[in-house]
N, C-alpha and C positions, 0 to 999 in steps of 0.2 A: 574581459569577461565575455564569456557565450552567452545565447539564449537560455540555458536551461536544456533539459528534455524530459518531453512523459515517455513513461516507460510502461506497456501495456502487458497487459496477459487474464489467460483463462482458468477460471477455478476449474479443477478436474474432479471426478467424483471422487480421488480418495483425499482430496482437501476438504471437502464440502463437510459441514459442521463446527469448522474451527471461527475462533473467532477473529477479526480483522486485524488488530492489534498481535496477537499470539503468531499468524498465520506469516505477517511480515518481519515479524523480529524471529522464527525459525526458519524461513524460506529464504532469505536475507540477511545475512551472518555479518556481512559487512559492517552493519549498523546495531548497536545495541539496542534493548527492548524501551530505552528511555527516549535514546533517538526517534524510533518507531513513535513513540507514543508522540513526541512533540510534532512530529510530522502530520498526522494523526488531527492532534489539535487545532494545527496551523491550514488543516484544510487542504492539505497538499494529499492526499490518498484519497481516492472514489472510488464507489462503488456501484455499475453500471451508469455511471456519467454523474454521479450524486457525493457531498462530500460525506466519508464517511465516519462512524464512529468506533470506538477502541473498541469494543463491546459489542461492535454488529455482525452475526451470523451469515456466514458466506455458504452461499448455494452454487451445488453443480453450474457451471457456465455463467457465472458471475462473469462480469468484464472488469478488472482492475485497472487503474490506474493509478501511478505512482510520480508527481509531477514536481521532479527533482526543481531547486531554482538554479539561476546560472551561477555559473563559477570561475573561478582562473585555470586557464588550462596553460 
């Protein structure tokens, strides 16, 4: 098993409005909108260093984070 990694980035203005939940299940395809959401729940997504919620409105220059846990590589 690894550490994990956060995985960071910036809301841009043409993201801004979307909501948190919405914004990582289409910006992140990888992962279904159920995945998102459990992630979501688990406290594992922040929102300018805060845990955030499925429902929270993202602003121009938000700071994301996305704080995958470890895994088997």
């Amino acid at each position: 098993m690894n550490e994990g990694c956060v995985y960071r980035e910036r809301v841009s203005a043409a993201d801004a409005g979307a909501q948190a939940l919405a914004y990582h299940a289409e910006r992140f395809r990888h992962s279904s909108i159920e995945d998102w959401s459990r992630a979501i729940e688990a406290g594992r997504v922040r929102v300018n260093a805060r845990v955030a919620a499925s429902s929270q409105v993202l602003r121009t220059g938000d700071r994301l984070e996305f704080h995958r846990p470890p895994w088997v590589e």
